[in-house]
C-alpha positions in Angstrom: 28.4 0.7 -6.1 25.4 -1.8 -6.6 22.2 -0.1 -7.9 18.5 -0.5 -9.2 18.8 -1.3 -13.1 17.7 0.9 -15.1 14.0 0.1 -16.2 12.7 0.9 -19.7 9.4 -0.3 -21.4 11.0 -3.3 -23.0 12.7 -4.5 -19.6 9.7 -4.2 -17.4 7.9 -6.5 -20.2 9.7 -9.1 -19.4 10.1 -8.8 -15.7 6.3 -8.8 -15.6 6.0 -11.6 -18.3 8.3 -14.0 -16.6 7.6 -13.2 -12.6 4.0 -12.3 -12.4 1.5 -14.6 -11.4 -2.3 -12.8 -11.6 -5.0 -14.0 -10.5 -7.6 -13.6 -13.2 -9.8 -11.2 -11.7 -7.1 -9.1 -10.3 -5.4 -8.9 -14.3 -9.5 -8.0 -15.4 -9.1 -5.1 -12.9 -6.0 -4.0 -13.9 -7.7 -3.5 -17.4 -10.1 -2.0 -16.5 -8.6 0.6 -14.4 -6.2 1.3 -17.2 -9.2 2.7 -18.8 -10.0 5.5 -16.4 -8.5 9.0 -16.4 -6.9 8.7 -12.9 -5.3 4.9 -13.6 -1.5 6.1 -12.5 -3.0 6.0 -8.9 -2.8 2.0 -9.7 0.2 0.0 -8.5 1.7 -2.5 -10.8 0.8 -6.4 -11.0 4.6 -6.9 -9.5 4.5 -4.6 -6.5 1.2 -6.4 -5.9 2.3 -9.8 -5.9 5.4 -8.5 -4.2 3.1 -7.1 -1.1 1.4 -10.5 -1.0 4.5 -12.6 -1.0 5.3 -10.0 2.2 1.5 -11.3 3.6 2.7 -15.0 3.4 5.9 -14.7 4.7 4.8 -13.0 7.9 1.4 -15.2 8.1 -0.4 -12.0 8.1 -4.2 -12.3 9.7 -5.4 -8.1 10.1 -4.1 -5.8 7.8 -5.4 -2.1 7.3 -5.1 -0.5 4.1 -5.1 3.5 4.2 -6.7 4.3 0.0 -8.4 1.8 -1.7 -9.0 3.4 -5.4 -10.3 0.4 -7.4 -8.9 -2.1 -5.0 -6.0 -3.3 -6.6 -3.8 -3.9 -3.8 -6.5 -4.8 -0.8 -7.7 -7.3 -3.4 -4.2 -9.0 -3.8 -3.2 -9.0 -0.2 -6.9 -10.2 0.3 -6.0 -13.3 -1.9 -2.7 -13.9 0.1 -4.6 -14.0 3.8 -6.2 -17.3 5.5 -9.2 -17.7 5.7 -10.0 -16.0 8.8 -7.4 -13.0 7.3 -9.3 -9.3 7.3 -8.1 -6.0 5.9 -10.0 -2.4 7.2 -9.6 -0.5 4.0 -10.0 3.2 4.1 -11.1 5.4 1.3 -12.9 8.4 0.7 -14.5 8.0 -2.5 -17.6 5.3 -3.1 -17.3 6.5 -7.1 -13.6 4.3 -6.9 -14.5 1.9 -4.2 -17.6 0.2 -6.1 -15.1 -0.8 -8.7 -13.1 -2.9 -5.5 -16.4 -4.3 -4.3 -17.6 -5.6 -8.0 -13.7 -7.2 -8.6 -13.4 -8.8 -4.5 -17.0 -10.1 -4.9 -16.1 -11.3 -8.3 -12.8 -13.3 -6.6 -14.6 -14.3 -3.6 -12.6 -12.1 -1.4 -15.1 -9.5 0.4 -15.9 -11.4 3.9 -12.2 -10.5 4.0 -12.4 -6.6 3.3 -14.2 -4.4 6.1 -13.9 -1.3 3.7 -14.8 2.1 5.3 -15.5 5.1 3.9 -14.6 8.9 5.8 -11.5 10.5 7.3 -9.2 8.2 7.3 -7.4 9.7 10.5 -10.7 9.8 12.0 -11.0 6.0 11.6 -7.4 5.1 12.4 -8.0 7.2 15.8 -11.5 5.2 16.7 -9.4 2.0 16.1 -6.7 3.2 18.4 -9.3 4.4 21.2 -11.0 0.8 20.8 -7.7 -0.9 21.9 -7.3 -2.4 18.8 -2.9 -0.9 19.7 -0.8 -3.9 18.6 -3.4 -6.0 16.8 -2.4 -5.8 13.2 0.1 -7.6 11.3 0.0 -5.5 8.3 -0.4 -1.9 7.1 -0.4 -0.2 3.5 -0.3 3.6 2.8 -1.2 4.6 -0.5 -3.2 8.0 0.0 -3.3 11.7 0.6 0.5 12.7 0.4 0.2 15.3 3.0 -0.9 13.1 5.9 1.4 10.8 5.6 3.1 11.3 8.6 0.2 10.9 10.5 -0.8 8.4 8.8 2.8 6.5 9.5 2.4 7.4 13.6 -1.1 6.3 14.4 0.0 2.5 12.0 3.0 2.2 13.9 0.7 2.3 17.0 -1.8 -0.1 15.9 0.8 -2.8 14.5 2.5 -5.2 16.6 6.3 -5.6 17.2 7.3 -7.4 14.1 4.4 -6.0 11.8 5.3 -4.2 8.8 3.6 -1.0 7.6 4.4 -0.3 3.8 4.9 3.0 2.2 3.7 3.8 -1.3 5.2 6.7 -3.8 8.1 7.3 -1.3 10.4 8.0 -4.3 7.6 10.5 -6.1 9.1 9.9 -9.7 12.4 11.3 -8.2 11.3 14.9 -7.2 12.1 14.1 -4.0 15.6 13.9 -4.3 15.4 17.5 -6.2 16.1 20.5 -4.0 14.2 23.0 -6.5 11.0 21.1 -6.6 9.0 22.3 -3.4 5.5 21.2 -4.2 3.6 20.5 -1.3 3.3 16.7 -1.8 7.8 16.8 -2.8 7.4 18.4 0.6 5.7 16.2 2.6 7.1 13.0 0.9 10.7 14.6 1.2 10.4 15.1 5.4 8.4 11.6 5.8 11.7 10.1 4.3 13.7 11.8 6.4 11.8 11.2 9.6 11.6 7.2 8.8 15.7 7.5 8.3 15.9 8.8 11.6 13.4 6.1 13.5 14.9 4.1 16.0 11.4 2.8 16.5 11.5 0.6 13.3 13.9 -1.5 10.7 13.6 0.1 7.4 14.4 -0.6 3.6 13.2 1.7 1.0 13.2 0.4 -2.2 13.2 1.3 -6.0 9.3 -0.7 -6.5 7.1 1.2 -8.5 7.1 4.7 -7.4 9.3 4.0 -4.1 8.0 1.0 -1.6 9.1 1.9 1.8 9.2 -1.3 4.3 9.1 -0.1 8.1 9.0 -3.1 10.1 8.0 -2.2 13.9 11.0 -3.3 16.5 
């Protein structure tokens, strides 16, 4: 049976050597992050450039992002959108989030990014109540593990048929595929898995990206 290669320091060198294509400022962010004591909440420059290759190919316009951190992804997906493209990006911390304003102000991206910072359920909720249902091409989860689920629900509501809502850390450096390990995040990641498996409502491919990239793409 066909699987992921295995991918040790040396390999992944290369893949990112030979496939990546950064955009200067996104490459000076990445650096910087590096720097800071939480920088594993970063995704790499390939799932990046993956997730805006998934922008062009669908023409994305409106995109939501639910966590922002130091804008990493909203600021690649950002770069991938037309001119009159927008993402809401939701976040809870301003101490993060005025790294992501400095870097998409610095690539001449911020018209594009409406960031917004609170609940993120309360904001996904407002959107939903505003009859924004249906009017989204494109949705990113990269947050609080436990709300997932919710999070997943009210994104499949406010995408249209054919729009794609991606799933971040859906593999959780293997724990979830270990029994013993019931930490509440294992948990939660473990029965969002099992809940997109069982979705009639969507198309799904998870893959080995990262941390685990889940595609759900709305029927």
């Amino acid at each position: 049976m066909g699987r992921a290669i295995t991918m040790d320091e040396t390999l992944y060198r290369y893949l990112v050597d030979h496939s990546v294509r950064e955009h200067p400022v996104l490459a000076e962010l990445r650096a910087e992050t590096a720097k800071l004591p939480k920088a594993v909440m970063q995704i790499g420059p390939e799932q990046g450039q993956f997730m805006a290759l998934l922008a062009r190919l669908m023409g994305a316009r409106r995109c939501i992002e639910i966590g922002v951190f130091t804008g990493y992804s909203s600021l690649a997906v950002a770069l991938a959108l037309p001119e009159n493209g927008s993402i809401i990006a939701l976040d809870v911390s301003d101490e993060w989030t005025s790294i992501a304003r400095r870097h998409w102000r610095r690539a001449g991206v911020e018209g594009k990014i409406d960031l917004r910072l609170g609940r993120a359920m309360d904001t996904l909720d407002t959107l939903i109540s505003l009859q924004e249902s249906g009017r989204f091409d494109l949705a990113f989860i990269d947050a609080d593990k436990g709300n997932y689920l919710g999070y997943y629900e009210r994104c499949l509501e406010l995408v249209r048929p054919g729009g794609l809502i991606l799933l971040d850390n859906t593999l959780w450096s293997g724990a979830v595929a270990d029994p013993a390990n019931q930490e509440p995040d294992t948990v939660a990641l473990r029965a969002l898995n099992e809940a997109l498996h069982r979705d009639d409502r969507i198309d799904l491919a998870q893959l080995p990206v990262g941390d685990g990239l889940t595609l759900a793409r709305k029927r």
